[in-house]
C-alpha positions, 0 to 999 in steps of 0.5 A: 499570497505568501501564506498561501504558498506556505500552506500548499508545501508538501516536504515539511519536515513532519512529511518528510519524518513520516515517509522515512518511518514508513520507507523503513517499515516497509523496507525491513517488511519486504525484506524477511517477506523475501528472506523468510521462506528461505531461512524457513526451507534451509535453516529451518528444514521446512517444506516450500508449501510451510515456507509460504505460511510464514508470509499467509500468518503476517498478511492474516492477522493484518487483515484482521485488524484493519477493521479495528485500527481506526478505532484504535486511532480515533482513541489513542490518537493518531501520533499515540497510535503511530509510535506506539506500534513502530515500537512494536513492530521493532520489538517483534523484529528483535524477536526473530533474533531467538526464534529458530523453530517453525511453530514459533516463528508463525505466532511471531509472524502473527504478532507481528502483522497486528503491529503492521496492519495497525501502523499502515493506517496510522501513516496513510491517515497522518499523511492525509491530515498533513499534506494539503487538501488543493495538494493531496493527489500529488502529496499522497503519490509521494508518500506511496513512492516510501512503500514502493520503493521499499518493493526493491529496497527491501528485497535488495538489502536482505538478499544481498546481505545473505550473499555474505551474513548469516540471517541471525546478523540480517534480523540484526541489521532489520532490527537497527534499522527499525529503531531508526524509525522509531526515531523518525516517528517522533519527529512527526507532529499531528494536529488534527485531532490530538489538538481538536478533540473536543470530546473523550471518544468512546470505548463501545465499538459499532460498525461505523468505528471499523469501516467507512461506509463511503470508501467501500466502492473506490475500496473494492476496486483497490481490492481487484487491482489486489488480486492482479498484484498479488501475481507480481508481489509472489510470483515474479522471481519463480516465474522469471527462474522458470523461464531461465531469467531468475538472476533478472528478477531484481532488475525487473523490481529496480525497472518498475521502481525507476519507471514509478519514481520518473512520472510520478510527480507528472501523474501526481499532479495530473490527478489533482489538475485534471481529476482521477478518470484521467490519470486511473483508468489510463494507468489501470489498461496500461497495468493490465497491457504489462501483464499480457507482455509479462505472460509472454516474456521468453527473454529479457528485453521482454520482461524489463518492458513489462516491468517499466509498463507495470511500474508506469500503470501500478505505481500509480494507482495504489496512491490514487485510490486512497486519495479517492476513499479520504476524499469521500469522507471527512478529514476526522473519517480519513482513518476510517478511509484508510483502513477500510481502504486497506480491508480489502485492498489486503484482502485482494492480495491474498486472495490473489496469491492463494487463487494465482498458485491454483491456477499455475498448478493447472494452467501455467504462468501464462494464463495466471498474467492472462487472466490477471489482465483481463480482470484489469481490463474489467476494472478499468471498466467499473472505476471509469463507471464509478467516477462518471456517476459521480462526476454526475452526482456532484454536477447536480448537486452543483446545479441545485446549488447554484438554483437556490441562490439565483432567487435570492440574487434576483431579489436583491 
């Protein structure tokens, strides 16, 4: 029993490195993902329309080699893999320290997303091999809550500190901060497959080696929730200054963390005792109710309560989705999952950005949080489609089983 117990423990020091690198990661991400329209429109003297192309060049070139990070995973290996981008992704933060044109600052943007679409799946993939299988809806909420409390720490600690510093010295402090995790990196021990292979993988490339095939369903419904998300990730703080609550913005994001990090462990728990309908398809109409109150925000109150409806519906479906697309496959498949997963789910936030700006240019915030609602609404209805048919599935593969082995019982 003791070994058991031994087994079941999630904070080991090997998960407590990889969330720290991947908080920071995600921390220095969000922070010039707020910071850098504005050094791009003040310092740089560009357009409001060039200013969002800074964040379009990272998200691109991170799409694009989400396809190919398994692949790089399967034959680098995974701890190889991880370290090798964090450095990456710290040298090219370095970077902006040099950069002072806009040209420039596009390509560094794109280099930068290849390092940061590659190391996302790194983290999600180890962090499945490491926390226990009985345990992993729990394990992978966890892990998720070093991103999303990323969304507010991030922001928090570049806007602040432009209150006081110029954005050479925020580069700079971004930059420290990311050797730290090269140094939580290394203390992340992997032994699935670096200790297991058996086998030299191969260099050739086929369609397999970039997606998996059985994530893709649980995927494309990461890749709507995507969309809806992408209102609230561009959004929020110019809808908040147009409706006169701009200085209330931050604390929306400091609600929906606080909300997410509160029930967290209870929904986490939930999904891996009473299984995923339970704990998504609730959280998916409470996110599409957080967006009908949000569209409708004229005061503060208002828009907190959206932000603690949102934290409690969103925060946990991002974790619960990617437990589902790694629970599909096998552990050796996880990275597939993962960047499978993230294709779309990526792709979902892009879109989502591009087509929210049209509609506010046409119909105003109300209907973007309108419409966003009532995709949500839709997808709650197809992954509560999904997880019955294979509720079904799995019972009847149960049942054949249990028929096989009766005759032989009855023999005996």
């Amino acid at each position: 029993m003791q070994q058991t117990g031994t087994l079941e423990k999630i904070w080991t020091k090997r998960f407590i490195s990889l969330s720290l690198t991947q908080f920071i990661i995600f921390t220095v991400f969000y922070a010039l993902l707020t910071t850098l329209p504005i050094y791009v429109i003040e310092n740089l003297g560009e357009s409001q329309s060039n200013a969002g192309l800074v964040v379009t060049f990272m998200l691109a070139s991170a799409i694009m080699v989400r396809p190919f990070s398994a692949k790089v995973l399967e034959v680098l290996g995974k701890k190889n893999t991880l370290i090798m981008n964090v450095v990456l992704f710290t040298l090219t933060t370095f970077l902006y320290l040099w950069i002072d044109t806009f040209i420039p600052l596009l390509i560094l943007r794109f280099i930068h997303g290849i390092s940061f679409g590659i190391v996302t799946t790194a983290t999600g993939a180890i962090a499945a091999d490491i926390i226990p299988a009985s345990r992993r809806g729990a394990g992978m909420g966890y892990f998720a809550m070093a991103m999303n409390l990323a969304i507010v720490v991030g922001p928090f600690i570049g806007l602040t500190l432009l209150q006081f510093v110029s954005f050479k010295s925020l580069f700079f402090v971004l930059s420290i901060l990311m050797v730290i995790s090269v140094l939580f990196s290394l203390l992340v021990h992997v032994v699935h497959v670096e200790e297991h292979r058996t086998t030299r993988p191969s260099l050739a490339i086929k369609l397999s080696d970039l997606i998996e095939r059985k994530a893709i369903p649980v995927s494309f419904i990461g890749g709507l929730t995507g969309i809806a998300y992408g209102s609230i990730l561009s959004f929020v703080p110019v809808f908040a200054e147009e409706i006169g609550l701009g200085t209330m913005s931050s604390y929306f994001f400091l609600v929906f963390a606080v909300v997410m990090i509160a029930f967290r462990p209870y929904l986490g728990r939930t999904f891996d005792e009473k299984g995923a309908k339970i704990v998504l398809v609730p959280s998916l109409l409470i996110f599409a109710l957080g967006l009908m109150v949000l569209g409708g925000t004229t005061v503060t109150i208002t828009l907190l309560v959206a932000a603690g409806l949102i934290g409690l519906g969103y925060g946990t479906l991002l974790p619960g989705y990617q437990t589902l697309a790694i629970q599909r496959t096998t552990p050796k498949r996880s990275g597939h999952a993962i960047s499978t997963f993230f294709i779309l789910y990526d792709l979902g936030i892009a879109f989502g950005a591009f087509i929210w700006g049209i509609v506010i240019e046409l119909y105003g915030f109300q209907t973007m949080y309108f419409l966003g609602a009532i995709l949500m609404f839709i997808t709650a209805g197809l992954l509560y489609m999904q997880l019955t048919q294979r509720e079904k599935k799995e019972s009847k593969e149960k049942k054949n089983k249990e028929l096989q082995v009766e005759p032989v019982t009855s023999q005996d």
